[in-house]
C-alpha positions as CSV (number, residue, x, y, z in Angstrom):
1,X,0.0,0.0,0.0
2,X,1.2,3.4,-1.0
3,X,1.5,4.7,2.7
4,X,0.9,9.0,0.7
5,X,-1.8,8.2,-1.1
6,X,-3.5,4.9,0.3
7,X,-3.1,3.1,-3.0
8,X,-1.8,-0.4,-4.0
9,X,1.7,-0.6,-4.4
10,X,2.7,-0.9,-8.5
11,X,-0.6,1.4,-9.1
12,X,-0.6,2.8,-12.1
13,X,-2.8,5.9,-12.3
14,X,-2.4,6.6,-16.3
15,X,-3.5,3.4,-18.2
16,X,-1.6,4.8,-21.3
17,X,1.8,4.7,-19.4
18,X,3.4,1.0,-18.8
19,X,2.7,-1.1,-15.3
20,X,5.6,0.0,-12.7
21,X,8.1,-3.2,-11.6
22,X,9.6,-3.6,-8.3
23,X,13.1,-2.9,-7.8
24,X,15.0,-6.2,-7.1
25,X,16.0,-6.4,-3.5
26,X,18.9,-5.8,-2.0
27,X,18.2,-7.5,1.3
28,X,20.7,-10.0,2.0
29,X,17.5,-12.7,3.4
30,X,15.6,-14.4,0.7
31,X,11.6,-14.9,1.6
32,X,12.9,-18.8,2.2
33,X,14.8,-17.3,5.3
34,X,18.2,-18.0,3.3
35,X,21.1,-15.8,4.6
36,X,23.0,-14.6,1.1
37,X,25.1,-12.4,3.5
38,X,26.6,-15.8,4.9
39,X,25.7,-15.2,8.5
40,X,24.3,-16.8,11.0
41,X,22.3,-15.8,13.9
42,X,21.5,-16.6,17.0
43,X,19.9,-13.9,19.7
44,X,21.6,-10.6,19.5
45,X,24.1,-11.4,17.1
46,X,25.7,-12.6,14.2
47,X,28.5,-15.2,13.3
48,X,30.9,-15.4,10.1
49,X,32.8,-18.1,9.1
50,X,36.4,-16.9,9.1
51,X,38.9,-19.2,8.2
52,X,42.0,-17.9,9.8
53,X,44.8,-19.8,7.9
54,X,45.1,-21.5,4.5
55,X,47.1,-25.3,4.7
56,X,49.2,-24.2,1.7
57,X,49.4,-20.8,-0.2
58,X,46.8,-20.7,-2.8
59,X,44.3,-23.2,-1.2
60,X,40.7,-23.0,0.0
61,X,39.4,-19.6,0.8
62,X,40.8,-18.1,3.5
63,X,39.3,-15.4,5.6
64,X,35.5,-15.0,4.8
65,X,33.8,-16.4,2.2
66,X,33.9,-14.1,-0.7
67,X,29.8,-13.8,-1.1
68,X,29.8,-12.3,2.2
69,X,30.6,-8.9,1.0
70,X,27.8,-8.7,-1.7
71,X,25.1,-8.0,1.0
72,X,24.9,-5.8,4.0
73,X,23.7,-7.6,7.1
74,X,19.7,-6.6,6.9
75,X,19.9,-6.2,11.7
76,X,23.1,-3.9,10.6
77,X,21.6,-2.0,7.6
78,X,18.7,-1.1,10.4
79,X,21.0,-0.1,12.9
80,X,22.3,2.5,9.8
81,X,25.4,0.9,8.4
82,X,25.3,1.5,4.8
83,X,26.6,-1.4,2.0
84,X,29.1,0.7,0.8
85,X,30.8,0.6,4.6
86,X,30.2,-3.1,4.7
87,X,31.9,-3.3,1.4
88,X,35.2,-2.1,2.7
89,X,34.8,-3.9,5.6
90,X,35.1,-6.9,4.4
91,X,37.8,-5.8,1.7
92,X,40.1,-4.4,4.3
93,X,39.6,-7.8,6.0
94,X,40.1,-9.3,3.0
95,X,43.5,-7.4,2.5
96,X,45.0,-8.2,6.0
97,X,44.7,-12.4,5.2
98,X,47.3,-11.8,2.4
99,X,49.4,-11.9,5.4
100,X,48.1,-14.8,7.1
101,X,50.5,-17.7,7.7
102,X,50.0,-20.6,6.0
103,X,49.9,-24.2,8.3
104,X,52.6,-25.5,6.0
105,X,54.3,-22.3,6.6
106,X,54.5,-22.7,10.4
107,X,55.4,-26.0,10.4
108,X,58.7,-25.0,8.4
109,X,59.4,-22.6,10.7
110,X,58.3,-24.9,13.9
111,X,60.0,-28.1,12.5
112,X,62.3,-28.2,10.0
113,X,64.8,-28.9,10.1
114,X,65.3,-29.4,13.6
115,X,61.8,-31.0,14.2
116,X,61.4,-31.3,17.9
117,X,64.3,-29.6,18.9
118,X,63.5,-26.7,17.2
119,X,60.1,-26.6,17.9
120,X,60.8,-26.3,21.8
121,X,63.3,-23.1,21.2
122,X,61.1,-21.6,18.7
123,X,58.2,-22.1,20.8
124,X,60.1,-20.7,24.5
125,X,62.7,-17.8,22.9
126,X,60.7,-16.8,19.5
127,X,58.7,-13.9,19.2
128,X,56.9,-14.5,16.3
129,X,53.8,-13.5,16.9
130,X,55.0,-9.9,18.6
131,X,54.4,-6.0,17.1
132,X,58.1,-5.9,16.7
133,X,60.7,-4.0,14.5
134,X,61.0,-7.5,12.4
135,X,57.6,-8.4,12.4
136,X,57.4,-8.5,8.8
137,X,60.0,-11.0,8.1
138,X,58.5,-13.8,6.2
139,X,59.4,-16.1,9.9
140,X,57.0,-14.0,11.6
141,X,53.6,-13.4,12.2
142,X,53.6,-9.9,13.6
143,X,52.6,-7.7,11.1
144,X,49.2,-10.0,11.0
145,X,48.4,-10.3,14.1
146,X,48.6,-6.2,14.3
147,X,47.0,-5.0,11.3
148,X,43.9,-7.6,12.7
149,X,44.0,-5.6,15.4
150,X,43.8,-2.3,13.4
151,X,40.8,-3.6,11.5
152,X,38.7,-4.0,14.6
153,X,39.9,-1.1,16.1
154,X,38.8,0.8,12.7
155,X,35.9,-1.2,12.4
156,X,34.3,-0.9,15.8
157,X,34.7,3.1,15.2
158,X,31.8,3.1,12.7
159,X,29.9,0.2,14.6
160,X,30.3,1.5,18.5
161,X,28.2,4.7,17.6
162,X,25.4,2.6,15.9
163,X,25.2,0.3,19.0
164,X,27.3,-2.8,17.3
165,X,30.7,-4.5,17.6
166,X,32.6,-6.7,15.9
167,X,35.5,-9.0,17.4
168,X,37.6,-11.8,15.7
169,X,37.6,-14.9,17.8
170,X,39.3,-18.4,18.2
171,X,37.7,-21.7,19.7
172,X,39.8,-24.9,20.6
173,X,38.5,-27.7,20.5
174,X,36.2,-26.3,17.6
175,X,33.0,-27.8,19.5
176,X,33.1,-24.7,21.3
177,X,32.8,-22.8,18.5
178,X,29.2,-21.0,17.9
179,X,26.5,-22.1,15.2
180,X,28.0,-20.9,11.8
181,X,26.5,-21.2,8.0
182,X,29.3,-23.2,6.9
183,X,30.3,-25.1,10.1
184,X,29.8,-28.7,8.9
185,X,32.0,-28.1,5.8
186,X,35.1,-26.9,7.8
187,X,35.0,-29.0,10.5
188,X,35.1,-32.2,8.6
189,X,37.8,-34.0,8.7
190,X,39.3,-32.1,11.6
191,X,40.7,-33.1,15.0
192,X,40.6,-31.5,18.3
193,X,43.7,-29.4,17.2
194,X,42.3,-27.3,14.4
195,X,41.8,-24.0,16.1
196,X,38.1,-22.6,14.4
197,X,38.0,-18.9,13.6
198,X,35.0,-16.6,13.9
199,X,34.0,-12.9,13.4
200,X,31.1,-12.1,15.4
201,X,29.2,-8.8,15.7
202,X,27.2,-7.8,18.2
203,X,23.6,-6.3,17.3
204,X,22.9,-4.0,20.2
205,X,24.3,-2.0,23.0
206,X,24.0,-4.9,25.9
207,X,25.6,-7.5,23.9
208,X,28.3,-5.8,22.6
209,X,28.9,-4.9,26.1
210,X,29.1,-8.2,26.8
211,X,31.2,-8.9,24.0
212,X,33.8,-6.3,24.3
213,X,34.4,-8.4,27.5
214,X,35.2,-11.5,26.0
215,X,38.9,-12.5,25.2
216,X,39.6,-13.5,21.3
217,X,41.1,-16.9,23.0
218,X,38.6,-19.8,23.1
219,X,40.5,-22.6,24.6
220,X,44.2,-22.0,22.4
221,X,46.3,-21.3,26.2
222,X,49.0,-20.2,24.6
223,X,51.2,-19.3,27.2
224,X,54.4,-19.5,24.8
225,X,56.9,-16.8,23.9
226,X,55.8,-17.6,20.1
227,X,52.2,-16.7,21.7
228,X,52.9,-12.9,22.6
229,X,50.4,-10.7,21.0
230,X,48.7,-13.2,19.3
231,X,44.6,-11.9,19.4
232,X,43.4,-14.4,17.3
């Protein structure tokens, strides 16, 4: 119903003049209740599938899945975030995992060629993980680990004034991991080990009061030198 003038929606007061078509939606919920925006939710928020690390450059998608951008979150368009800003969002994001270590990457640097050995003195003297002056030396992880902090520190500047929050999170064993879209997919196949990455935003002032509270680390305990400043 035209809510001005009390008439039909589609109404087309001059017969001469062709029938009026909707505009295609741009909500990222079919009518079936399927999520094209790749979330999932549950209460007061939503989860996104992140995978945090690829086994071997160039394989599997890492980070999340590349439809996800294509639709803002319909609870976050109402809050006011525009598509455009959950566009870059997930680009940005997107940007920061071409830093992400791969598994085969850490095992090099873990195990070979001293395999146990040097596991125990990478794992007790080695920074890897650390904002330091080498962080960007292909044997660490720094630079990552800090430019995902940067995202969410950027990211939660647009969402905290619209009542939201986002934070990047890690469950281990990934049976603690929330409901996700694609959980069944990534978990197959999978021990107690893998280490299940999530981005979860918070819908309303409460919650992400509650999640601003919540540490990144989901069961990982690592208490390791190769451990500091790790935050996800």
């Amino acid at each position: 119903i035209n809510a001005e003038y009390g008439e039909p929606q589609g109404y087309n007061p001059c017969p001469s003049a062709p029938p009026s078509h909707p505009q295609p939606s741009t909500s990222g919920v079919t009518p079936g209740g399927l999520r094209l925006d790749k979330g999932y939710k549950s209460g007061n928020r939503l989860t996104f599938d992140f995978e945090k690390h690829a086994c071997c450059p160039g394989t599997g998608v890492v980070g999340l899945d590349p439809d996800c951008r294509k639709y803002v979150p319909q609870e976050m368009a109402e809050r006011g975030l525009k598509q455009g800003q959950w566009e870059k969002m997930c680009d940005d994001l997107m940007k920061v995992q071409k830093k992400s270590p791969t598994i085969a990457g850490c095992m090099c640097i873990f195990c070979f060629p001293g395999f146990l050995v040097q596991a125990i003195l990478c794992a007790t003297f080695c920074p890897i993980s650390a904002n330091h002056p080498c962080k960007c030396l292909p044997c660490c992880y720094g630079d990552w680990h800090y430019e995902i902090r940067e995202w969410q520190r950027d990211v939660n500047e647009i969402l905290n004034p619209l009542g939201m929050h986002a934070k990047l999170k890690t469950f281990k064993p990934h049976q603690k991991a929330p409901k996700s879209l694609n959980r069944a997919q990534r978990v197959a196949g999978k021990d107690h080990n893998y280490e299940m990455g999530m981005l979860i935003i918070a819908l309303n002032e409460e919650e992400s009061r509650k999640l601003m509270e919540e540490p990144w680390d989901n069961g990982v305990n690592d208490g390791c030198t190769s451990g500091i400043g790790r935050n996800l």
